[in-house]
DRENROFI-957493 format. One record per residue (C-alpha): residue number from 0; residue in one letter; y, z, x. Coordinates in steps of 0.001 Angstrom, whole numbers. Example, Ala and Ser with C-alpha at 12.3 -4.5 7.8 and 13.67 -1.06 7.14 Angstrom:
BEGIN
SITE  fifi  keti    north       up     east
SITE     0     a    -4500     7800    12300
SITE     1     s    -1060     7140    13670
This chain:
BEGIN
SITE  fifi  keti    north       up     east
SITE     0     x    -2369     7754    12201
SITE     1     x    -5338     7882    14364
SITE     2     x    -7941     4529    13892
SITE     3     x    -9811     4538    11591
SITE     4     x    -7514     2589     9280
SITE     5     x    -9829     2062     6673
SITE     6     x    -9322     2721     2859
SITE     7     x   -11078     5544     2780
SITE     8     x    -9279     7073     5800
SITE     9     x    -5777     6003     4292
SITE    10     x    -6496     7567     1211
SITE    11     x    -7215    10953     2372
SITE    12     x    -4539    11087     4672
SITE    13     x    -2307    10215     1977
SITE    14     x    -3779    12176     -491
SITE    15     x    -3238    15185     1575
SITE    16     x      326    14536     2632
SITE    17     x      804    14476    -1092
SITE    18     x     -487    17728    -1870
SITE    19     x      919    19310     1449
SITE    20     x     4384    18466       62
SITE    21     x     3403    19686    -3630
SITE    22     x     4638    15751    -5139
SITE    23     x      745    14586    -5764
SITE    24     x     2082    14503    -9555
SITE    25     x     5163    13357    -9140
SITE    26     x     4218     9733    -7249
SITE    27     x     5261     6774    -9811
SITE    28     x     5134     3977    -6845
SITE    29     x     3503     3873    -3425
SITE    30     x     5311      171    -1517
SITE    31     x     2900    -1146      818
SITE    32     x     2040    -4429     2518
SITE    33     x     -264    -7017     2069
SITE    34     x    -3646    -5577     4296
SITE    35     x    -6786    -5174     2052
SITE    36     x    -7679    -1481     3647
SITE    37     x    -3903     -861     1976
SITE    38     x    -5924    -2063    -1678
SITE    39     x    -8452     -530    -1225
SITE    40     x    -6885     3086     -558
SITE    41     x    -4671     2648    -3103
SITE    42     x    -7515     2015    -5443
SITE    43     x    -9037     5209    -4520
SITE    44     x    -5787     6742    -4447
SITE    45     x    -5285     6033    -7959
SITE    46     x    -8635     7028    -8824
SITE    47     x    -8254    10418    -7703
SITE    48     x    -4564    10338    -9238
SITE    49     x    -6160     9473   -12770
SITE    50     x    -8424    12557   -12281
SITE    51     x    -5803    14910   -11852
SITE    52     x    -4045    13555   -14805
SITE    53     x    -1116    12609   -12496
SITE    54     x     -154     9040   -12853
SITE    55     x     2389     8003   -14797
SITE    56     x     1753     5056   -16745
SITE    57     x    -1800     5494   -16266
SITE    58     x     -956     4381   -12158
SITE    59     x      163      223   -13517
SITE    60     x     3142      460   -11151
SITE    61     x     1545     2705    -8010
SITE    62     x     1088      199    -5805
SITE    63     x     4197    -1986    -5046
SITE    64     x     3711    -4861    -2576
SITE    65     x     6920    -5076      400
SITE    66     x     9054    -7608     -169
SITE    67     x    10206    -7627     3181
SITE    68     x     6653    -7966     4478
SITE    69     x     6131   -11301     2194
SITE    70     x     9590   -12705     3059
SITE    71     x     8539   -12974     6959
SITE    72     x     4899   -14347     6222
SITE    73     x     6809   -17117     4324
SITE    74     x     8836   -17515     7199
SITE    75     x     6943   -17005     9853
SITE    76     x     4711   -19787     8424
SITE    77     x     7907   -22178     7867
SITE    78     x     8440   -21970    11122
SITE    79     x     5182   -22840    12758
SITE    80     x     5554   -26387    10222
SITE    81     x     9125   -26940    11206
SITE    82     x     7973   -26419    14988
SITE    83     x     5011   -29088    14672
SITE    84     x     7391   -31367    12913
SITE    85     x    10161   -31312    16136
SITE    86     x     7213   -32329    18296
């Protein structure tokens, strides 16, 4: 995707890869990492969801945070306290 990355510009794009492939209300979870512009487009995501009546569970579950992503921040930061503690 082209910069900007911001909320807004997530959002839309998105939003209108969801309704290009006809599944805007059929999205129960949307996995994501840990960037704010991420929250914040998935915020207006939702919004926009709730107005078309499409979120399931009123959009609680839409935005799941990557595992994967927050398993190597852990690590990552491990490792810079085990490489201070070698020196």
């Amino acid at each position: 995707m082209p910069t900007p990355h911001t909320g807004l510009a997530l959002a839309e794009k998105i939003t209108s890869f969801l309704v290009d492939w006809g599944i805007e209300k059929k999205v129960f979870t949307i996995t994501l990492d840990n960037a704010s512009n991420n929250d914040c487009s998935v915020d207006m995501l939702r919004d926009q969801l709730r107005r078309k009546g499409a979120l399931i569970c009123d959009g609680y579950f839409l935005h799941l945070r990557c595992c994967a992503h927050i398993v190597n921040l852990i690590v990552q930061e491990g490792l810079k306290h085990a490489d201070n503690a070698a020196i």
